[in-house]
MDAnalysis code that builds the backbone (N, CA, C; Angstrom):
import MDAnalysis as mda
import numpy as np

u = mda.Universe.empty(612, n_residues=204, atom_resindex=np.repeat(np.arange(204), 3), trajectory=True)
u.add_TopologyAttr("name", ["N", "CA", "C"] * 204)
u.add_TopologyAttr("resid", np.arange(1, 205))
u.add_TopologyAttr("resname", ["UNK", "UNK", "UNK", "UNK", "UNK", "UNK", "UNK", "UNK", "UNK", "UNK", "UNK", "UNK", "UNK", "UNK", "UNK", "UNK", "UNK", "UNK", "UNK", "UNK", "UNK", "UNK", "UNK", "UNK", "UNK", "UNK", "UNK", "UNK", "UNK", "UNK", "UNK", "UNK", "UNK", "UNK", "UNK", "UNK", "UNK", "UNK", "UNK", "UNK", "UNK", "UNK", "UNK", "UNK", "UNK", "UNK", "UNK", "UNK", "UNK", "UNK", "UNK", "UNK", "UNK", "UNK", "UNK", "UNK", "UNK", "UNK", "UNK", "UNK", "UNK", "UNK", "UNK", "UNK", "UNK", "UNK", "UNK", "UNK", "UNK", "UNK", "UNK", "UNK", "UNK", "UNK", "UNK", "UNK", "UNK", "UNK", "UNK", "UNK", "UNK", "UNK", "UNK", "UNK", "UNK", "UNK", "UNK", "UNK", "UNK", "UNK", "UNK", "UNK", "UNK", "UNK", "UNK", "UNK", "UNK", "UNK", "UNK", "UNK", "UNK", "UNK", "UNK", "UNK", "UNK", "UNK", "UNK", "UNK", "UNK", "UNK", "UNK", "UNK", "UNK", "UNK", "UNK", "UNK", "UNK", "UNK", "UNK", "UNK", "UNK", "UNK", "UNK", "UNK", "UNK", "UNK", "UNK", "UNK", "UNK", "UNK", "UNK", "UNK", "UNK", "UNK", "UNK", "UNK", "UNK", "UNK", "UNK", "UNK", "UNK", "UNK", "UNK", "UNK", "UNK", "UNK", "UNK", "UNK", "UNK", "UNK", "UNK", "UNK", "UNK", "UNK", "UNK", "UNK", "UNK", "UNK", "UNK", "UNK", "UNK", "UNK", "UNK", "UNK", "UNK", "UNK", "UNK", "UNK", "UNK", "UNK", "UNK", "UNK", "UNK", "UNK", "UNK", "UNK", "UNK", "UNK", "UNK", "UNK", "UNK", "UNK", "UNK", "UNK", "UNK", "UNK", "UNK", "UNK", "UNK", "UNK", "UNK", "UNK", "UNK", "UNK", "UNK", "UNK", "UNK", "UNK", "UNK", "UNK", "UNK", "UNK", "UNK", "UNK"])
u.atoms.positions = np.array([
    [23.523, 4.221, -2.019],
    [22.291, 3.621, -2.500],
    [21.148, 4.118, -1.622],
    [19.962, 4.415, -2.276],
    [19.312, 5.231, -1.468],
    [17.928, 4.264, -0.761],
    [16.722, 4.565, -0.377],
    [15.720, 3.524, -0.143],
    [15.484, 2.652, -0.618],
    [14.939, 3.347, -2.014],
    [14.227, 1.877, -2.666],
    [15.622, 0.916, -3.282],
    [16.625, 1.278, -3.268],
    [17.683, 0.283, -3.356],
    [18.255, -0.654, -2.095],
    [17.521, -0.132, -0.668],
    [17.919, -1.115, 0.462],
    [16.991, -1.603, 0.694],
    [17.551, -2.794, 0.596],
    [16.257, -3.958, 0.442],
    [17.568, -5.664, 0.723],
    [16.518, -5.965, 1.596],
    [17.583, -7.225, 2.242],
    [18.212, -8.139, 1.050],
    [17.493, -8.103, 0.143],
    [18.308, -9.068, -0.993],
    [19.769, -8.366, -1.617],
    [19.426, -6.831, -2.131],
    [20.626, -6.621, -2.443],
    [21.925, -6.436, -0.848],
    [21.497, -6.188, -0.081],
    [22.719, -6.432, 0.679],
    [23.506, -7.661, 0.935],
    [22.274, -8.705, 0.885],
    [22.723, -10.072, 0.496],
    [23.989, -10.648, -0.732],
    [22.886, -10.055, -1.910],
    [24.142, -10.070, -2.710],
    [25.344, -9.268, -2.601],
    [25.454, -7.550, -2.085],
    [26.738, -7.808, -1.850],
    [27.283, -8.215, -0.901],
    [27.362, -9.071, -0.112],
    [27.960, -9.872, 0.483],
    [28.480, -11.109, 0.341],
    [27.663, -11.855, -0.536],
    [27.836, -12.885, -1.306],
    [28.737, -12.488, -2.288],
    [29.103, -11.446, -2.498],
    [30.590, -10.599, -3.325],
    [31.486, -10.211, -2.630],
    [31.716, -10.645, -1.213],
    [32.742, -10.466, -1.173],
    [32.517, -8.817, -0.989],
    [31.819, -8.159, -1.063],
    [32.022, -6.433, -1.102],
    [31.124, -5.617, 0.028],
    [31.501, -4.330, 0.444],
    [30.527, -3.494, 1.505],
    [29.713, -2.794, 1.079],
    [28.852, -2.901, 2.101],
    [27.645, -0.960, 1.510],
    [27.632, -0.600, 2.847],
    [26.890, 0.335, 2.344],
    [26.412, 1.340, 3.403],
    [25.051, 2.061, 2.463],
    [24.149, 1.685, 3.554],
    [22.749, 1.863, 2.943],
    [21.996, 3.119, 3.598],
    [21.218, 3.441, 2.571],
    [20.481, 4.754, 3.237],
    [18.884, 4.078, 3.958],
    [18.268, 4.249, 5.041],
    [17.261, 3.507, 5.412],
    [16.589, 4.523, 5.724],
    [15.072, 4.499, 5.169],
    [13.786, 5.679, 5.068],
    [12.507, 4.714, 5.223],
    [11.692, 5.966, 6.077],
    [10.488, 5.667, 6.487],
    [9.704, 4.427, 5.964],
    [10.135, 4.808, 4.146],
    [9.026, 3.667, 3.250],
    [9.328, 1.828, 3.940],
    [10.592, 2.273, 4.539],
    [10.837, 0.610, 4.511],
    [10.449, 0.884, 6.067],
    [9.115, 0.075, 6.388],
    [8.736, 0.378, 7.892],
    [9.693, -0.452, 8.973],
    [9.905, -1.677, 8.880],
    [10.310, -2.724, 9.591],
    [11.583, -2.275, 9.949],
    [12.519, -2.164, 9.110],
    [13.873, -1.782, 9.162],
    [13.981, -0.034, 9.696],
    [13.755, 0.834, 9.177],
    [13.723, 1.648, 10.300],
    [13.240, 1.952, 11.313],
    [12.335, 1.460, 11.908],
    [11.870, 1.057, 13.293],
    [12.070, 0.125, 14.263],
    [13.521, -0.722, 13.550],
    [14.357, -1.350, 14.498],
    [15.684, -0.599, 14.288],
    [16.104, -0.025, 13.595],
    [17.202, 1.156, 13.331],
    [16.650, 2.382, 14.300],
    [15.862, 2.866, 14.227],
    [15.567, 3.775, 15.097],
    [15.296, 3.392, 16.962],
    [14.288, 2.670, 16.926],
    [14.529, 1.629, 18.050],
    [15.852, 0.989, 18.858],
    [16.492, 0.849, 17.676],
    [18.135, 0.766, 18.465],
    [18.964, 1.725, 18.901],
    [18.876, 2.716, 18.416],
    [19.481, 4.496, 18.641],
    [18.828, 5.395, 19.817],
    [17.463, 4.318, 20.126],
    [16.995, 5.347, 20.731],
    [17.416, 4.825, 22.362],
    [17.181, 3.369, 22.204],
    [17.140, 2.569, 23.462],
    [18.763, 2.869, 24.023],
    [19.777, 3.264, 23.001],
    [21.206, 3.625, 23.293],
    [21.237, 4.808, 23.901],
    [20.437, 5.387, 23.653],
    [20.430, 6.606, 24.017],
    [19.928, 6.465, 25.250],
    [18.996, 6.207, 25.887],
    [18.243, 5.656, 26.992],
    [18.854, 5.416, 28.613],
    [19.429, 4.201, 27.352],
    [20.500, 3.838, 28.593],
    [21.646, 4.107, 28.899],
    [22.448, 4.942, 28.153],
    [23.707, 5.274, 27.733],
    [23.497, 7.059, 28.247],
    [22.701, 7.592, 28.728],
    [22.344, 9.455, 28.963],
    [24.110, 10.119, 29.117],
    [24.783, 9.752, 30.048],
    [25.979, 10.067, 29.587],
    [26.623, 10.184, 28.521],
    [26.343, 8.848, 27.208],
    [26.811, 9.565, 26.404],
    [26.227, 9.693, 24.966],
    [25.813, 10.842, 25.144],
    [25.118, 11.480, 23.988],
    [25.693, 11.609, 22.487],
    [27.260, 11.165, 22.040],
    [27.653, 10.945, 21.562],
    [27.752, 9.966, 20.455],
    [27.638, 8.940, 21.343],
    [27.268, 7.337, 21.054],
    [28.933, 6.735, 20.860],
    [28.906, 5.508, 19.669],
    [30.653, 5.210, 19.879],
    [31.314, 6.224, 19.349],
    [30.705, 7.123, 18.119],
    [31.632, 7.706, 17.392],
    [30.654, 9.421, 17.062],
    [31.529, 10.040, 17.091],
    [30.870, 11.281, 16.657],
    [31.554, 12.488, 16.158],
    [31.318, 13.105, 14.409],
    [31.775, 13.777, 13.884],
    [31.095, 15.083, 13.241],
    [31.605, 16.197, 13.057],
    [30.692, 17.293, 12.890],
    [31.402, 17.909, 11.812],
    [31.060, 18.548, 10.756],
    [31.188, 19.399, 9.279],
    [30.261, 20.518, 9.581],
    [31.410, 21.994, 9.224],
    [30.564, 23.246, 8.939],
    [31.009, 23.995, 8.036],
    [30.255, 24.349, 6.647],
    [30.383, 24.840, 5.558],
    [30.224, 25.990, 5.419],
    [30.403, 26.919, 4.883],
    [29.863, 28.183, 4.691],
    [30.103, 29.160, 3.482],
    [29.648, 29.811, 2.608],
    [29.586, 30.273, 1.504],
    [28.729, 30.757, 0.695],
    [28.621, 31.879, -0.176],
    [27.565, 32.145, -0.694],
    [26.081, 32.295, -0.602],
    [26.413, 33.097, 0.918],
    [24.671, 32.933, 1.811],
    [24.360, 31.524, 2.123],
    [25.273, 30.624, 2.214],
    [24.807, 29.002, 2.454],
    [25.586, 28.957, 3.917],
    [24.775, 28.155, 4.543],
    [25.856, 27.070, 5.603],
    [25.159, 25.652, 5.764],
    [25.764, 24.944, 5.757],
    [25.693, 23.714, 6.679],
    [26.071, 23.268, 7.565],
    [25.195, 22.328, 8.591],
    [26.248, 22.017, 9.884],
    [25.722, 20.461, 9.077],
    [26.612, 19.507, 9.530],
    [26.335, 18.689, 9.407],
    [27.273, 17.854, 10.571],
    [26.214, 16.612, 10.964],
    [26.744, 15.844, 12.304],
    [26.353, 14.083, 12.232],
    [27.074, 13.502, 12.422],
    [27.269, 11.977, 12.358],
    [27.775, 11.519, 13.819],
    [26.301, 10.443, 14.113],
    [27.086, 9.545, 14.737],
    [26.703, 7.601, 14.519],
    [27.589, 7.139, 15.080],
    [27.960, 6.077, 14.386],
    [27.762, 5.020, 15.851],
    [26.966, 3.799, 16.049],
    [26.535, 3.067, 16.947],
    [27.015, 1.530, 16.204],
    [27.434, 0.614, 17.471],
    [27.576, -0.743, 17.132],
    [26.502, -1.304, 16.959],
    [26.397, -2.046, 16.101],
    [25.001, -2.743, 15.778],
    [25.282, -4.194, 15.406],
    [26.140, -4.659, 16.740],
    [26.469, -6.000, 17.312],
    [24.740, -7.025, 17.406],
    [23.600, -6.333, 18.032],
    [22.461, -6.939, 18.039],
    [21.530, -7.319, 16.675],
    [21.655, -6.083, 16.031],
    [20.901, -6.154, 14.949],
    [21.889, -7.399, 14.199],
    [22.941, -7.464, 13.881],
    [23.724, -8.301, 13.231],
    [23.043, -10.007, 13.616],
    [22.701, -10.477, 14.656],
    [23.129, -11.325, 15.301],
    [21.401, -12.004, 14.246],
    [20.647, -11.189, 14.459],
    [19.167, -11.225, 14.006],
    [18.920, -10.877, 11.900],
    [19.950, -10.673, 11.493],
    [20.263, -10.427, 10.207],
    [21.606, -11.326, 9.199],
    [21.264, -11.471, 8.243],
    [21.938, -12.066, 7.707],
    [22.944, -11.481, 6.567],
    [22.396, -10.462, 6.794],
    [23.336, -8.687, 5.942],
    [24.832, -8.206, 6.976],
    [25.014, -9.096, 7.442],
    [26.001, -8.944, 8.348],
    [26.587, -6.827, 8.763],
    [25.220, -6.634, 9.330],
    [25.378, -5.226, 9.628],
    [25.781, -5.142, 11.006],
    [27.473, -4.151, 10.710],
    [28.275, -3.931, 11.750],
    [27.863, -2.526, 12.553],
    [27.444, -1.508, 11.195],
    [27.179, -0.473, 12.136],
    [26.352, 0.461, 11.651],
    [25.417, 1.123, 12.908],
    [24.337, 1.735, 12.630],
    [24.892, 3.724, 12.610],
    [24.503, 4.391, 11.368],
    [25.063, 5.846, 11.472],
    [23.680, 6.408, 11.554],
    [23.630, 8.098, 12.643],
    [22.809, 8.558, 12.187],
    [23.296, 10.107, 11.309],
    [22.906, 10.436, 10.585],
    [23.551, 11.809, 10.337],
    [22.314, 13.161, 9.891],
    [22.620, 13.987, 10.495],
    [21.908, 15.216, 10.336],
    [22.584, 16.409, 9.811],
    [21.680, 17.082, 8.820],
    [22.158, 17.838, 7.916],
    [20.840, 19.317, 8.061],
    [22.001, 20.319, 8.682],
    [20.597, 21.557, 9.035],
    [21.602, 22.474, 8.169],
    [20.248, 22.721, 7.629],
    [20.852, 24.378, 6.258],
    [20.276, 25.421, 6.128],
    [21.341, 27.003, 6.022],
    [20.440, 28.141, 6.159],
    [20.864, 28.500, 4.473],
    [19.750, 28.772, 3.870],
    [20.202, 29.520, 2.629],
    [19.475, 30.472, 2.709],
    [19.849, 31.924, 2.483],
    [18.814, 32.853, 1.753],
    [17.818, 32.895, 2.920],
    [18.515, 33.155, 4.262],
    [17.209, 33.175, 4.921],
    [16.584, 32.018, 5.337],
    [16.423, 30.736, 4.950],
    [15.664, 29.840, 4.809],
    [16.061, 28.890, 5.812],
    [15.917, 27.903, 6.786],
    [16.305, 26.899, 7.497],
    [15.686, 25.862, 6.859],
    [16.757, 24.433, 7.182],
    [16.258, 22.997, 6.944],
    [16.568, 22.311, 7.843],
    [16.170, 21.070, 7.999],
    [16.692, 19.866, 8.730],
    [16.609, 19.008, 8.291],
    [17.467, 17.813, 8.284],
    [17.460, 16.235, 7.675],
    [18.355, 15.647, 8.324],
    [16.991, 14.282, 8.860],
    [17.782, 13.740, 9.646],
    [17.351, 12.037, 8.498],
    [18.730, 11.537, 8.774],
    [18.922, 9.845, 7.863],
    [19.684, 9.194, 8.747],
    [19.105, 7.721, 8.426],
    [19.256, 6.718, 9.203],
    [20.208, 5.231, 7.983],
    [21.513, 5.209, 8.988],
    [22.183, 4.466, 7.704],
    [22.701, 2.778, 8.102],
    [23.061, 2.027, 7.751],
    [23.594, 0.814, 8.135],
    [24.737, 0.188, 7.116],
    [25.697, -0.239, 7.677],
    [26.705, -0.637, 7.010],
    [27.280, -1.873, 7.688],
    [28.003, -3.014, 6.064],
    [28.402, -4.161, 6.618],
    [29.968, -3.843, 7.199],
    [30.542, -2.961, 6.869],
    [31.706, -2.598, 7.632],
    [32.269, -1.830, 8.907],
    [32.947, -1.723, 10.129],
    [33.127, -1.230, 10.222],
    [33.341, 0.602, 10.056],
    [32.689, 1.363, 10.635],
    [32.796, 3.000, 9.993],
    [32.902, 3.981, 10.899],
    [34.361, 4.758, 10.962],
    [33.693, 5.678, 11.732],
    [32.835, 7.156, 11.463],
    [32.534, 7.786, 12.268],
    [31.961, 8.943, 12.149],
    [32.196, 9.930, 11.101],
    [33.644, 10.157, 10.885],
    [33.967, 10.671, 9.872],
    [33.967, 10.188, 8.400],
    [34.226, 8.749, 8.321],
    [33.770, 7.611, 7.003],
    [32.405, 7.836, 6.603],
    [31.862, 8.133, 7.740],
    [30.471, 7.828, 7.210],
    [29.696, 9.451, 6.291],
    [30.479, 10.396, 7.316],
    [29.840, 11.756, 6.628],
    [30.463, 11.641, 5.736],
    [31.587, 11.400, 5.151],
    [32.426, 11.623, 3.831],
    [31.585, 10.937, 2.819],
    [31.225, 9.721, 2.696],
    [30.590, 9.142, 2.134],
    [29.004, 9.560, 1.721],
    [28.481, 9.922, 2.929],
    [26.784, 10.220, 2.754],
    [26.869, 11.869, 1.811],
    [28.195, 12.415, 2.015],
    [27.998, 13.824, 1.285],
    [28.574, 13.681, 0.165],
    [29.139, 12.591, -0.950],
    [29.459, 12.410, -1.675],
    [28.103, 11.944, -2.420],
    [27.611, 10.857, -1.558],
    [26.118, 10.770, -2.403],
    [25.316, 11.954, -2.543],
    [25.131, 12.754, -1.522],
    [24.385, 13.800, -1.618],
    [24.471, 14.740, -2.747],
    [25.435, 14.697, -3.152],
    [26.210, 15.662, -4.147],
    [25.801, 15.300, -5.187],
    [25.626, 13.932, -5.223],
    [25.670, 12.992, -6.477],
    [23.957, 12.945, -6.835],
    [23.055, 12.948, -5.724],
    [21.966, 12.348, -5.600],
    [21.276, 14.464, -6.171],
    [21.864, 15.309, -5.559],
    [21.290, 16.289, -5.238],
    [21.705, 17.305, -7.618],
    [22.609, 16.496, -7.609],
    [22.995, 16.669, -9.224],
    [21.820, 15.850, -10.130],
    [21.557, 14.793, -9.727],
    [20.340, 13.463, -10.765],
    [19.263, 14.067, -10.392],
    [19.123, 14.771, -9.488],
    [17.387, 15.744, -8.979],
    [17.434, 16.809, -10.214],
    [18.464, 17.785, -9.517],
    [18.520, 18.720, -10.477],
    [17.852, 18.274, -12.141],
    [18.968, 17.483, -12.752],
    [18.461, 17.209, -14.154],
    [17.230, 16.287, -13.864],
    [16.690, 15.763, -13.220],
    [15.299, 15.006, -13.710],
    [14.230, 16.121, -12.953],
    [14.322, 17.013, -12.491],
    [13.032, 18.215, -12.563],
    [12.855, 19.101, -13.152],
    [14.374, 20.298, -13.827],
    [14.526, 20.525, -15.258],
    [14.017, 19.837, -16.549],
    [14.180, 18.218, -16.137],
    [14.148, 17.629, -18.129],
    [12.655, 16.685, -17.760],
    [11.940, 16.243, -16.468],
    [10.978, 15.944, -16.419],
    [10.171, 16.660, -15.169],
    [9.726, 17.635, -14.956],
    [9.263, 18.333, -14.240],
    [9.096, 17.515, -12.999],
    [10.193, 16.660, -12.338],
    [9.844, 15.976, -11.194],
    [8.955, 16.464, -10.117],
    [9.104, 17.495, -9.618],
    [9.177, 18.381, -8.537],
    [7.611, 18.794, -8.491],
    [6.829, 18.765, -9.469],
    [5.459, 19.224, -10.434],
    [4.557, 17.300, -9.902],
    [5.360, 16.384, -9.492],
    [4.857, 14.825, -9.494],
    [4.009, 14.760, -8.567],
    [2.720, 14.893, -8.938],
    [1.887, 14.524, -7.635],
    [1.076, 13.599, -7.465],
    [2.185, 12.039, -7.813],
    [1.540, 11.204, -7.244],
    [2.232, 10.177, -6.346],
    [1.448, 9.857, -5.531],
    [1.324, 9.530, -3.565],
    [1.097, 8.301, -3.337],
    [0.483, 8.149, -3.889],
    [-0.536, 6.878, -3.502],
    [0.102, 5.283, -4.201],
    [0.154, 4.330, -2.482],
    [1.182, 3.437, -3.254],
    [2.554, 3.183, -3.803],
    [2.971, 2.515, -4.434],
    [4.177, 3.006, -4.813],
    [4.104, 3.594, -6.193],
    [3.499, 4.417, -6.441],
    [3.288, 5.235, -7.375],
    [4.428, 5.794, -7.914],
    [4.982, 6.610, -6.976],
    [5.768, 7.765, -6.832],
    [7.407, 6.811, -7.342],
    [7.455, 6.218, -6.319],
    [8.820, 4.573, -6.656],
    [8.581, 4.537, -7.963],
    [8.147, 4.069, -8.654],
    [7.419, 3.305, -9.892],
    [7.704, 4.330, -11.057],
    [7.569, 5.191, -10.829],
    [7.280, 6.985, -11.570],
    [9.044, 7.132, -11.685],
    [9.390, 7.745, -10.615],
    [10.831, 7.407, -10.244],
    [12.253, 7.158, -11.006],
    [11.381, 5.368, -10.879],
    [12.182, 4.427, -11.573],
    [12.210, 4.585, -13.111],
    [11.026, 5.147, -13.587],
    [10.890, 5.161, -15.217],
    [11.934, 6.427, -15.317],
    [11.367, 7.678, -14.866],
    [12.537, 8.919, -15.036],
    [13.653, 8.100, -14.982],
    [14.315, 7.800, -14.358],
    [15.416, 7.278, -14.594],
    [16.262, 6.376, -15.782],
    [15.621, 5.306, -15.548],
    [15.589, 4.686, -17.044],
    [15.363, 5.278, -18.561],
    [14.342, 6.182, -18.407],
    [13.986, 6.943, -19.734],
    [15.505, 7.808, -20.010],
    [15.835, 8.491, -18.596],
    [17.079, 9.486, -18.282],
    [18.287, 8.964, -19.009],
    [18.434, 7.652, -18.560],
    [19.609, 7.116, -18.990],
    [20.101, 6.698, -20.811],
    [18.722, 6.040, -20.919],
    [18.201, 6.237, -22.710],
    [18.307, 7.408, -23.008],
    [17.906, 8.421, -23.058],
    [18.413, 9.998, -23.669],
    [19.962, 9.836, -23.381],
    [20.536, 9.812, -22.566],
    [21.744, 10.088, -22.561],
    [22.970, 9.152, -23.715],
    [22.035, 8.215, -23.959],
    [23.073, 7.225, -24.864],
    [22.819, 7.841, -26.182],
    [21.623, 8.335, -26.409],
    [21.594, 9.122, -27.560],
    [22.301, 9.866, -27.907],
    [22.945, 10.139, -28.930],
    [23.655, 10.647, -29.497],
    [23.110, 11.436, -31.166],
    [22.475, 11.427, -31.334],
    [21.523, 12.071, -32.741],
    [21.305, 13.222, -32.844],
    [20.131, 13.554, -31.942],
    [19.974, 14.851, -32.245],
    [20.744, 15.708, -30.843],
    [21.141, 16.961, -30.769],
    [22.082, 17.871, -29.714],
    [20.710, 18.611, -29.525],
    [20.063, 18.244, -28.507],
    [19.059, 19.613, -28.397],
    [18.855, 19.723, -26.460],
    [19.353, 18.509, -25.787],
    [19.080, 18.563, -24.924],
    [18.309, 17.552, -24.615],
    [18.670, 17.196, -23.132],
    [17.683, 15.940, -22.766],
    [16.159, 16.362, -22.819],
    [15.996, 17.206, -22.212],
    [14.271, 17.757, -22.296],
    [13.927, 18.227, -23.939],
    [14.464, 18.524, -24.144],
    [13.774, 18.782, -25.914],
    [13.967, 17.330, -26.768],
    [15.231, 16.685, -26.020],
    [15.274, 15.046, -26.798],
    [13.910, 14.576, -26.716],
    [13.467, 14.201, -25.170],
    [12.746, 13.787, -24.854],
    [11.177, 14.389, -25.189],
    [10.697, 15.322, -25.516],
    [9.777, 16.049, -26.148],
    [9.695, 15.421, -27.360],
    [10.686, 14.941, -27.998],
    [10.674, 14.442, -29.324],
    [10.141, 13.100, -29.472],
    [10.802, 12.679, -28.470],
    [10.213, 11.225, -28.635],
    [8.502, 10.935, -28.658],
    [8.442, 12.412, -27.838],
    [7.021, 12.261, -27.693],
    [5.970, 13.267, -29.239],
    [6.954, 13.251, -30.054],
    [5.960, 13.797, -31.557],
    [6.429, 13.211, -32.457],
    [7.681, 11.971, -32.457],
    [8.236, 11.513, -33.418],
    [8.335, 9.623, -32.848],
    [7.560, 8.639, -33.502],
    [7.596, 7.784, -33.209],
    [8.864, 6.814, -33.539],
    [9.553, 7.344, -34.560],
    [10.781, 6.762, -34.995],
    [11.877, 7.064, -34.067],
    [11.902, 8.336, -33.937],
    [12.854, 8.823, -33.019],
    [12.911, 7.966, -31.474],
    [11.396, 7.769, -30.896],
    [11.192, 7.483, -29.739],
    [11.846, 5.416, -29.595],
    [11.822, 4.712, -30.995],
    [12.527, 3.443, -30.956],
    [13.327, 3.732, -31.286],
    [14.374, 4.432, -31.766],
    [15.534, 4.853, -31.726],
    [16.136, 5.136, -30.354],
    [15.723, 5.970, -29.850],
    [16.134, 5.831, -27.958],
    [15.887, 4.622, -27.633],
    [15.106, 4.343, -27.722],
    [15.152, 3.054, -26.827],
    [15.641, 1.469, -27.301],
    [16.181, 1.924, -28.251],
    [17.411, 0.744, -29.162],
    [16.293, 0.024, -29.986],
    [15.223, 0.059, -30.197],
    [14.098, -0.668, -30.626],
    [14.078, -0.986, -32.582],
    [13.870, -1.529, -33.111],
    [13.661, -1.689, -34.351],
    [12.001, -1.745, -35.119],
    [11.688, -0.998, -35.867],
    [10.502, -1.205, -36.662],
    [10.305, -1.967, -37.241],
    [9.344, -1.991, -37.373],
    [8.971, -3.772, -38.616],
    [8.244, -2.691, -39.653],
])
């Protein structure tokens, strides 16, 4: 689950289920990563020996002019717990540096989970989303020129987002016309019947 899905209520509820997450935590949410970061750092601080932290795991890929390194580590977050009601056991950080084609990256994410995790749990997991997250990009900048979105201001961008998505998911239940989500969706926008038809709607 990515930002705008960590948010203290839903961790609440799953917990109130009986069930775990492991949340992705970004800049937008100020409070929470600046006591997530604040806690990693002060470990670090005092801890200079070990640079490690409790747990620490490393992934290196390579293929097709690609590599990745990718590195996780994983901190008790016995304090933060004590001050939260998301019963968060442990704080991951993981970094992801990539050469393609010449090109370098870096990404660094900040994660929290109500379970127990180690280092290796946690990269397995964050690169399964990635995979997952880096596939729903793909098709929503192809079928809605995401990537082209230039708006900033506010939660604009969230808001914007959230509709691609939803609209995304409506094309996909469609079943009518075979032309493709982006030409579906083009349609909706020259055919008003078509467009309550996606969206399960009825005419009067």
């Amino acid at each position: 689950m990515d930002a705008m899905g960590c948010q203290k209520a839903i961790a609440h509820k799953v917990i109130e289920r009986q069930a775990d997450y492991l949340l992705c935590v970004k800049k937008n949410q100020k409070t929470l990563y600046r006591d997530v970061e604040k806690h990693l750092t002060t470990y670090w601080e005092t801890h200079p020996q070990d640079t490690l932290g409790v747990g620490f795991a490393e992934q290196i890929e390579q293929g097709d002019g690609r590599q990745e390194y990718r590195r996780s580590w994983v901190f008790n977050a016995s304090e933060l717990a004590q001050q939260s009601e998301s019963k968060i056991q442990t704080l991951a950080a993981v970094q992801v540096d990539r050469v393609s084609q010449g090109k370098g990256s870096s990404q660094l994410r900040f994660y929290i989970s109500s379970p127990i995790l180690s280092a290796e749990a946690v990269l397995k997991a964050t690169r399964q989303h990635w995979e997952v997250e880096n596939k729903l990009h793909w098709v929503l900048d192809v079928s809605f020129n995401e990537d082209q979105s230039r708006a900033r201001q506010g939660y604009a961008g969230e808001n914007l987002a959230t509709t691609r998505q939803i609209a995304l998911n409506l094309l996909k239940k469609e079943n009518g016309l075979k032309l493709g989500i982006k030409n579906n969706r083009m349609a909706c926008g020259s055919d008003d019947n078509y467009l309550f038809k996606v969206m399960g709607l009825l005419r009067s």
